[in-house]
C-alpha atoms as one frame of an Amber mdcrd trajectory, in Angstrom:
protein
 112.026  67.673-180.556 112.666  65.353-183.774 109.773  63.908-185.132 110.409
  61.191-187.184 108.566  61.806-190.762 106.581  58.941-191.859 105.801  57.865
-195.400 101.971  57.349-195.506  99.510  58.306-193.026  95.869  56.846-192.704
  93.055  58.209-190.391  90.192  56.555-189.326  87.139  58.546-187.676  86.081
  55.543-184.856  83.540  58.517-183.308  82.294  62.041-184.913  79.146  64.105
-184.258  77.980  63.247-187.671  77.753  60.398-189.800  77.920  60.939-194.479
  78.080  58.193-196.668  76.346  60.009-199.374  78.403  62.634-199.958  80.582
  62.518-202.500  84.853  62.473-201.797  87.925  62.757-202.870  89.587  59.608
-203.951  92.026  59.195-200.913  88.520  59.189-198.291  87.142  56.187-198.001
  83.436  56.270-196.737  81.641  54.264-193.774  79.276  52.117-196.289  82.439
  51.441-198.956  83.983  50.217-195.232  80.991  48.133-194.391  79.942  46.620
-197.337  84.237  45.329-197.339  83.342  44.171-193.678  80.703  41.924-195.105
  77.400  44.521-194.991  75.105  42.522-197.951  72.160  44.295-196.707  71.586
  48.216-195.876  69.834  47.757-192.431  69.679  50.537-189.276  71.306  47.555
-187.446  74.159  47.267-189.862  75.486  51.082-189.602  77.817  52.960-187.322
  76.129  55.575-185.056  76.926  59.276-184.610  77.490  60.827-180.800  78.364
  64.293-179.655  82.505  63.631-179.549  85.459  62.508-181.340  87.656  59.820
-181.333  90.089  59.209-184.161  92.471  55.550-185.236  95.623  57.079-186.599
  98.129  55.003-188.189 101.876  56.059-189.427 103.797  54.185-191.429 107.224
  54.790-190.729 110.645  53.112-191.259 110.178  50.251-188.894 106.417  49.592
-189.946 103.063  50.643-189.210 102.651  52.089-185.568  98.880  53.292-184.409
  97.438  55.555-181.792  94.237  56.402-180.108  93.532  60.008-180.408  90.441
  60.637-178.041  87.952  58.025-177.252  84.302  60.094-177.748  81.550  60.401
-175.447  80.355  56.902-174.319  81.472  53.110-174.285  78.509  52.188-176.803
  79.907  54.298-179.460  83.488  53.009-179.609  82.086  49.575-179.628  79.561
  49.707-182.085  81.668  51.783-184.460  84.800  49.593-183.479  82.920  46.905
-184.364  80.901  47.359-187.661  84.224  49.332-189.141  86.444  46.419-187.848
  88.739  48.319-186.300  92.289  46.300-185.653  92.140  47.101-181.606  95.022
  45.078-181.192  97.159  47.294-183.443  96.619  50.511-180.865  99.614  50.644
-178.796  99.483  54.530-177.530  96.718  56.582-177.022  96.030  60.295-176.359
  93.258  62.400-174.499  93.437  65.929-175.501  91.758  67.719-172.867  89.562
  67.174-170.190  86.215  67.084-171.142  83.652  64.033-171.169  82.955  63.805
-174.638  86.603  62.780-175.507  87.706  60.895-172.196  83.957  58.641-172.092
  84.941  56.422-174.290  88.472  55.124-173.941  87.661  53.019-171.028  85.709
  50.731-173.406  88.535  50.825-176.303  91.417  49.789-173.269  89.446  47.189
-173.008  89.117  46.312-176.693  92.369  46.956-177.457  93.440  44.433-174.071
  90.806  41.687-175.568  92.916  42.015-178.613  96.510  42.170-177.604  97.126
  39.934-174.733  96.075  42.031-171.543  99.232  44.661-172.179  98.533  48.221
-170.736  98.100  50.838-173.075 100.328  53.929-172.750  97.786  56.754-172.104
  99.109  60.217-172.241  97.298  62.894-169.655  97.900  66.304-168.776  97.947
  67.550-164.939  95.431  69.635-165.250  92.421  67.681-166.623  91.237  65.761
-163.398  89.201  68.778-161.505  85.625  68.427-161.964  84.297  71.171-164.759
  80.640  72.883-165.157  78.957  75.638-167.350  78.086  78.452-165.582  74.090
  78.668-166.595  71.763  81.194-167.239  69.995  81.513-164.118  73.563  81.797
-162.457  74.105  77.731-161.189  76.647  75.947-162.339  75.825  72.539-164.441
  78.320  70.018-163.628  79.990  67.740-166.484  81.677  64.416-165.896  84.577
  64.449-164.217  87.792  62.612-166.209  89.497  59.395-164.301  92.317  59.894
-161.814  95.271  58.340-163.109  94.219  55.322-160.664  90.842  54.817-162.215
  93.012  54.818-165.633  95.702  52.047-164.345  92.357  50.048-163.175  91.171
  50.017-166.494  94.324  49.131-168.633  95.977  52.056-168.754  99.659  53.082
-168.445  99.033  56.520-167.493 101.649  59.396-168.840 100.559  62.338-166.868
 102.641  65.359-168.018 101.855  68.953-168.906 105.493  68.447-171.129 105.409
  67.592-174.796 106.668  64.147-175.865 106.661  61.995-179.004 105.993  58.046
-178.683 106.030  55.268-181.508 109.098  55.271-183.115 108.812  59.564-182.822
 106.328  59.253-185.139 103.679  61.392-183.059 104.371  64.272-181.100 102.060
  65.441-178.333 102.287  68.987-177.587 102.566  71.004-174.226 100.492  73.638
-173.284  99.471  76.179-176.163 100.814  79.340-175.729  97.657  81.939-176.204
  98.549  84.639-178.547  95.209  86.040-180.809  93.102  88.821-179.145  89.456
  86.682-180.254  90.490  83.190-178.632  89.180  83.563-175.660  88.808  79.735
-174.964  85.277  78.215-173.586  83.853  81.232-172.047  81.166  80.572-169.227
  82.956  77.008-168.248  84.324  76.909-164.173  86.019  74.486-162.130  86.214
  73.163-158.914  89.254  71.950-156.812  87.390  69.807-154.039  83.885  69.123
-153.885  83.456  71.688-151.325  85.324  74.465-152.970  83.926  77.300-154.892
  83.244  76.833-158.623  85.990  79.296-160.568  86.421  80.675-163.919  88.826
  78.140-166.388  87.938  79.406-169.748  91.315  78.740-171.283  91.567  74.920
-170.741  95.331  74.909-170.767  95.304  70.904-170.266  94.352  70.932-174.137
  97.439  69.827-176.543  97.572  69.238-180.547  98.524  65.660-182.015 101.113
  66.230-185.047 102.594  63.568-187.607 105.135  64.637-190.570 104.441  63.424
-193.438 107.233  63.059-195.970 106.490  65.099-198.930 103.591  66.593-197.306
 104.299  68.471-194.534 102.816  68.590-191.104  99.287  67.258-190.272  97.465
  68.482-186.885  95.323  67.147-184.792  93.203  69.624-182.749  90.438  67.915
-180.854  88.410  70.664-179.976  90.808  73.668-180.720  89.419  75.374-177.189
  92.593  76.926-177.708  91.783  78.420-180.595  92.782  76.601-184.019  94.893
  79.896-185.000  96.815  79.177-181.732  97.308  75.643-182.321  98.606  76.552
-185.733 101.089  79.256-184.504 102.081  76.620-182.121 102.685  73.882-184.497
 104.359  76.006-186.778 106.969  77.431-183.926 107.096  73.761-182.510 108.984
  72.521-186.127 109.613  75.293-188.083 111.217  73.711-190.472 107.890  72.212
-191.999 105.218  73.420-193.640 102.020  72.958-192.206 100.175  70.568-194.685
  96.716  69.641-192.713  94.151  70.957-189.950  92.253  67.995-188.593  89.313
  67.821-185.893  86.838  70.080-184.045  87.489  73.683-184.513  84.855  74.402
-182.154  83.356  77.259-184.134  80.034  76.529-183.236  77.677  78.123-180.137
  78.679  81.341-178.626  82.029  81.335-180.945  80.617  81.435-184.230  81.136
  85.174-183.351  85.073  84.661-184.453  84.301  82.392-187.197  85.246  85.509
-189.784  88.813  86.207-187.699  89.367  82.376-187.781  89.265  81.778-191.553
  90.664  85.055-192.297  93.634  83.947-190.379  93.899  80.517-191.487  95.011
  81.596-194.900  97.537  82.828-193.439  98.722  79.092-193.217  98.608  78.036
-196.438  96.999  74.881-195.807  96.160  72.149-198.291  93.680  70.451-196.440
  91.260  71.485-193.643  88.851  68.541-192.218  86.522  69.834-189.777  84.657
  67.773-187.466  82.732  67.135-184.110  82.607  70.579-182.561  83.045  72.810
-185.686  79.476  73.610-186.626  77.764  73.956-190.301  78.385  77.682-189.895
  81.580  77.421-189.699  82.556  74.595-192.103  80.286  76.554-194.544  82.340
  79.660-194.662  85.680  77.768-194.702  84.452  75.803-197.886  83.288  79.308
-199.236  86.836  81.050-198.480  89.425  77.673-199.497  87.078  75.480-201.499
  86.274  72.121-201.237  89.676  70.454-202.938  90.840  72.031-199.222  87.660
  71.126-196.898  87.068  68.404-196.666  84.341  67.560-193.663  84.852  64.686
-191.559  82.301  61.720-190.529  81.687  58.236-188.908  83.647  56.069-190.271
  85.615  57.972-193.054  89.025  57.033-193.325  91.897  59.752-194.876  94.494
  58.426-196.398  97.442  61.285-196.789
């Protein structure tokens, strides 16, 4: 596919596991206070600040030759989230005209029911292109210790989605949508012997059927943008796939560019902090020039990537933060 490379590209973190206006930043990252206090914030109250929730959601706006165009990547956990962060940050809702969910799980797919309905307050009642793959509406569990099975939320049928503003895109193809500006990927092809996806996690086809192994999530997909001058920056929600995979993928996807950025969960944290030394040995491989880990990562991991790149490379995401590249 041609992906249509865009000129400036500006990231805003609506929803992230952690919130960080104290640490210090590169000029191009804006933090959530500098964001508040430009808002209107005059006084630092618990009221005035964004909140932190176990998920991600990400505002993503290309400027390209025909303007700025800006999608929804993810939507976080929970309704509250979006719209307190949405809120506070003052996120133009109006200005999302696509949005993505990269995988099936509840803590990405919880919230976008409350930002359809932001972004419809905001732009006249028009439905929201919502891209979906096949294979994310079973209902999922972790197998537990004592051998049950605990059940997670199950993600909307494309009907729920259409009831709630949606224009549902359900396709396991990839595609690109404003202007080819962002390219959705297919399925990730599975190709390191250590990424062995969410190990432990089962599915069900009906609610009477047996619960069955689905480690491999193959409903996740990457997000990419090109960035002129820059290269290729990737958006990897949760990287169940394994963010070596989703690299390799990228990279065969549009090999003629460089891959510039790694962005999102790398989901390094748990049971797979075990690969954490394969993963950032292999990364360098890559040659990125920026790495910014989020939601799902884990301090373990994010530690021994700023050990083995530095931190002119990682750079950690959080509530809030906005990257300009």
């Amino acid at each position: 596919m041609q992906l249509t490379p865009v000129d400036r590209l500006d990231i805003q973190v609506l929803v992230d596991n952690v919130t960080d206006s104290l640490s210090s930043t590169p000029p191009w990252v804006t933090r959530e206070w500098v964001q508040l206090q430009r808002r209107g914030m005059r006084r630092t109250t618990g009221g005035s600040l964004c909140c932190a929730n176990h998920g991600l959601s990400l505002v993503i706006t290309a400027h390209g030759p025909n303007g700025p165009r800006t999608l929804l990547f993810d939507g976080g956990p929970v309704d509250y989230a979006v719209e307190r962060n949405g809120t506070r940050l003052g996120i133009d809702f109006g200005a999302i005209e696509a949005a993505v969910l990269s995988h099936g799980h509840w803590d990405h797919a919880g919230g976008i029911p409350q930002a359809l309905a932001m972004i419809q307050a905001a732009n006249g009642a028009r439905r929201v292109p919502l891209y979906l793959h096949p294979g994310m509406f079973h209902e999922r569990g972790g197998l537990q210790s004592d051998g049950g099975v605990l059940p997670q939320d199950r993600v909307p049928t494309p009907k729920v989605w259409r009831d709630v503003g949606a224009e549902p895109i359900v396709t396991d193809q990839p595609a690109t949508c404003l202007d080819d500006m962002f390219y959705i990927s297919g399925e990730i092809p599975r190709i390191t012997s250590y990424e062995k996806g969410l190990v432990g996690q089962v599915r069900r086809i009906a609610d009477d059927a047996p619960w069955e192994p689905d480690p491999l999530l193959m409903d996740e997909r990457f997000l990419a943008v090109h960035v002129r001058g820059k290269g290729l920056v990737v958006f990897s929600a949760c990287s169940h796939a394994g963010i070596v995979n989703v690299l390799h993928h990228a990279r065969a996807s549009f090999p003629d560019v460089r891959l510039h950025a790694a962005i999102g969960g790398l989901h390094l944290s748990g049971p797979t902090e075990a690969i954490i030394p394969e993963t950032v040995r292999d990364l360098g491989t890559f040659d990125l020039d920026l790495i910014v880990p989020a939601h799902c990562t884990g301090w373990r991991a994010v530690r021994a990537l700023a050990d083995a790149f530095g931190e002119s490379v990682v750079v950690p995401a959080a509530v809030g933060k906005i990257f300009s590249l």
